[in-house]
N, C-alpha and C positions, 0 to 999 in steps of 0.2 A: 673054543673062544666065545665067550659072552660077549653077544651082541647089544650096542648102548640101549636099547629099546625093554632090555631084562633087567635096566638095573636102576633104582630109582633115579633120578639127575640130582649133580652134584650141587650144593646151593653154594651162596655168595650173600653176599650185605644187601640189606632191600633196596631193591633199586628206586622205593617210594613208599613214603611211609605206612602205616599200617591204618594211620590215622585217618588218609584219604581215600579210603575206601570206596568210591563214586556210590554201587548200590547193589542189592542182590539180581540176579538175570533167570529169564526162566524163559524157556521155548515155549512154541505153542501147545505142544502136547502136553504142559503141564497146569494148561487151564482148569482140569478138576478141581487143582489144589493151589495153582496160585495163578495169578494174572500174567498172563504174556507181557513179555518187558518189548516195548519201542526201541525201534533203532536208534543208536547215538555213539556216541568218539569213544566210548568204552569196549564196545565190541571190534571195532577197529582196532585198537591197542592189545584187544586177546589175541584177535586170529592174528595180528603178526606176530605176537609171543609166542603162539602156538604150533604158528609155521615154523620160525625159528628151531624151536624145539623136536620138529619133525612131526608134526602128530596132524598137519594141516598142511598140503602142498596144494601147488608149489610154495616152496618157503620166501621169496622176494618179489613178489609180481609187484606191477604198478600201480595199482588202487586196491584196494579191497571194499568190500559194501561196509555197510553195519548192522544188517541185518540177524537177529540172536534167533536163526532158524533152527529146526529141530536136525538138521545132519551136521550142522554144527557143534551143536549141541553132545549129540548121540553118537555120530559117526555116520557115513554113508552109510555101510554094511557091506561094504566088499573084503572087509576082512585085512585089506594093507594098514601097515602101522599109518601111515602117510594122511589115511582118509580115517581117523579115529577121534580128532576131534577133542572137546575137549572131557568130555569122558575117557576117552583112551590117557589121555595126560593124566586123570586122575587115580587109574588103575595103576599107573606104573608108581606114581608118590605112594601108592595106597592109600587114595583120600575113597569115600563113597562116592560112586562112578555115578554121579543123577545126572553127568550133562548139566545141573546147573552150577553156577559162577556165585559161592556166598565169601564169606571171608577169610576161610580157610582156602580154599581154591586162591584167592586173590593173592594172600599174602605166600605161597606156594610158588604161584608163576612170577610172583617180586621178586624171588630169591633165588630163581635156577639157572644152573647155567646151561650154554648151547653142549648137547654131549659132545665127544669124542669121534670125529669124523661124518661131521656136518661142517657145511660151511657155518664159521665165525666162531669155530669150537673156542670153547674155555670163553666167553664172552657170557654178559647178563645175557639173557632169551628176551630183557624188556629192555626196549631200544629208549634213546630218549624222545623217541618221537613216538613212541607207546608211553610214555611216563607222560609228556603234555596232551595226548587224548586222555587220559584216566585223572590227570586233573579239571582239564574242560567239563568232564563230567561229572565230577566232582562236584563243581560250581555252580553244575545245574540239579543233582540231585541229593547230594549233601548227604547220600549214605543212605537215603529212603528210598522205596524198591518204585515211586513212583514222583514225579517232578514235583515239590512242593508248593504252596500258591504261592506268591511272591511276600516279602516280612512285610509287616506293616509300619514297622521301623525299624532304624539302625542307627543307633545315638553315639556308635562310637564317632571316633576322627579319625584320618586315614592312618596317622601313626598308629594308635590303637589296635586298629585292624593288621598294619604291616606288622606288630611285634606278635600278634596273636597266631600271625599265616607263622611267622618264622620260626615261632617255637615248636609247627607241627614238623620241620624239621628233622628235632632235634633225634638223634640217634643216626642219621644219613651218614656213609660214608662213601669218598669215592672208589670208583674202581680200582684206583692205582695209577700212578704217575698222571697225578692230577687229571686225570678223566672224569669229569662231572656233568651231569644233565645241565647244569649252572653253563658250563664252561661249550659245551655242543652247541646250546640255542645261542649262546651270545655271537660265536664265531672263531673263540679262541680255545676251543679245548688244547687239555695239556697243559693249561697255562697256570699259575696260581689264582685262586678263584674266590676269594675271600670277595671283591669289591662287585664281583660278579653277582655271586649270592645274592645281596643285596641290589642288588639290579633287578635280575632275575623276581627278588620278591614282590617290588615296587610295579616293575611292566605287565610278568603274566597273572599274577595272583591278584594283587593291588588291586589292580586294570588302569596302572599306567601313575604317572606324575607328570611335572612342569620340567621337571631334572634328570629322571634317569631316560637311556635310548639304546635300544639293542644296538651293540654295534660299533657303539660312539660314546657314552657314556653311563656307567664309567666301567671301567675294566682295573684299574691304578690309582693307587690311594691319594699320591699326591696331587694331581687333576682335580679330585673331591675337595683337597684342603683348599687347594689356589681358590677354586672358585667359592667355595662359603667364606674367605678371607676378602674374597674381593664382592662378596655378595650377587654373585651371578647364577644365573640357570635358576631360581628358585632357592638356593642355597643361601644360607647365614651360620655365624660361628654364634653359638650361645655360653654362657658359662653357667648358665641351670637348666640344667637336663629336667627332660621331663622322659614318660617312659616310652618308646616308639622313637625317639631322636637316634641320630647316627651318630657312631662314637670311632674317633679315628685314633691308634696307638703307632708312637714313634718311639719304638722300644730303643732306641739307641741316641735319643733325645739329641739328631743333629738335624735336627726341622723337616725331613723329609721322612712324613706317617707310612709303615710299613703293613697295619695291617687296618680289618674295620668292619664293624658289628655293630648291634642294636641294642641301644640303652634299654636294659630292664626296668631295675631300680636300684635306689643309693642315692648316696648322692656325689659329688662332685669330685668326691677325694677316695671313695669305697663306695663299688658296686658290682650287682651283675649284670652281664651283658648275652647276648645270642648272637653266633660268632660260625662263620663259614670258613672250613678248611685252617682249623687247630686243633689242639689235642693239649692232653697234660703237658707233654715233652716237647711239642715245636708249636708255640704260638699263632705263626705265621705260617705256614705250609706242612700242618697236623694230619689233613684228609679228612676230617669230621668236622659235623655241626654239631656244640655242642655248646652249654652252659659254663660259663667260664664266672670267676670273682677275680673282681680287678679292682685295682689300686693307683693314686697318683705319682707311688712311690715307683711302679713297674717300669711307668711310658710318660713322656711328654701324653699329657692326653687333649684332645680335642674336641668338642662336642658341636655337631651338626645340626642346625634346625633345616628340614624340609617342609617349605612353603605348598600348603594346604587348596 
């Protein structure tokens, strides 16, 4: 019988995009040739990936450091699958075993799943409470292997910025029966996550609005309509979309909006939008973030300004 540890791990949809890469990692023994990487929310996000995966025990203790030591790294050297690290993880994908974390390594542990008699078998190996450290870090290192100085400016407006976060996105799918990192952090997993998404992009990425609130809002499309109708929370109804505006569709044009994404561009009658949990075939509960072209002919549509 082949043991799960003989056979590469079976992958699954990235649990996060490839785009948010936070940065390269390097232990200290690999000061010859590159800088030792600082502790941060990235390395937390491996070792619990990696426990998961078995290659890092125990697999669910209650803290972990962040510390991107070299037995980490490398492996103890006792020789158990358990104490291997994340070199052990990469001998078994057959990546090149250096112990360090680049971006084959990254997008590798995005897509594995727990094997076959571990706890939380057949599951992503990145929790979503590993997907929001690996964006935290993200935020601070932006994919460079050391913290960048801070911009000298940033001339977008927050729409700009929310429609730029969302289209890194695009490609996301969820686990299955609406299981989404969107749907986890908010409170409602399982649930349809379209209005989530859009939460989701606004609170953690954003860093927050006057309107959206984990928890409270919004979860529910029509909540969103009431109050940009009655002009509350920061919310107003526009009828000239600009790009970064929230766009709400009442596919069954009987006033209550069923689904709701982010004005690209177009305009008011033909456009595209970046759209949370749809697909070609189901509009509204698809499982994917993806690029959608829409029409006035489709949905009652409704365009959302969010006060800046």
């Amino acid at each position: 019988m082949t043991e799960w540890w003989e056979t590469p791990y079976k992958g699954g949809p990235m649990a996060i995009p490839a785009a948010y890469f936070p940065r390269p990692l390097y232990p200290p023994d690999a000061a010859p040739h590159h800088t030792p990487s600082k502790p941060g929310p990235d390395v937390e996000a491996y070792k619990i990936t990696i426990s998961r995966l078995g290659r890092w025990e125990p697999w669910e203790p209650q803290n972990w450091d962040r510390d991107f030591n070299n037995k980490f790294s490398h492996g103890r050297g006792t020789g158990n699958v358990g104490d291997s690290g994340v070199a052990g993880f990469q001998r078994q994908m057959n990546l090149d075993a250096t112990g360090w974390i680049g971006k084959k390594t990254f997008n590798t542990l995005a897509s594995a799943r727990v094997p076959a008699g571990r706890p939380h078998e057949g599951e992503m190996a990145m929790t979503p409470n590993s997907v929001n450290l690996l964006m935290e870090a993200f935020t601070i290192y932006g994919g460079l292997a050391e913290q960048p100085p801070p911009p000298v400016s940033d001339d977008r407006t927050q729409r700009q910025r929310v429609l730029d976060l969302a289209k890194g996105w695009l490609g996301y799918v969820e686990s299955g029966n609406n299981d989404t990192i969107f749907g986890d952090w908010y409170g409602m997993n399982h649930q349809p996550w379209c209005a989530m998404f859009v939460t989701y992009i606004y609170e953690v990425q954003a860093g927050g609005s006057p309107s959206f609130a984990r928890g409270a809002a919004y979860s529910y499309c029509p909540y969103i309509l009431h109050d940009a109708q009655n002009q509350r929370n920061g919310l107003s109804v526009t009828k000239s979309p600009i790009p970064g505006d929230v766009v709400l569709f009442d596919w069954q044009f009987d006033g209550v909006p069923d689904h709701v994404g982010f004005f690209e561009e177009g305009t008011s009658s033909s456009f595209r939008a970046i759209e949370g949990n749809t697909s070609s075939s189901d509009y509204s509960n698809g499982g994917m973030v993806m690029r959608q072209s829409r029409s006035s002919s489709q949905a009652r549509i409704t365009f959302v300004r969010v006060h800046e």
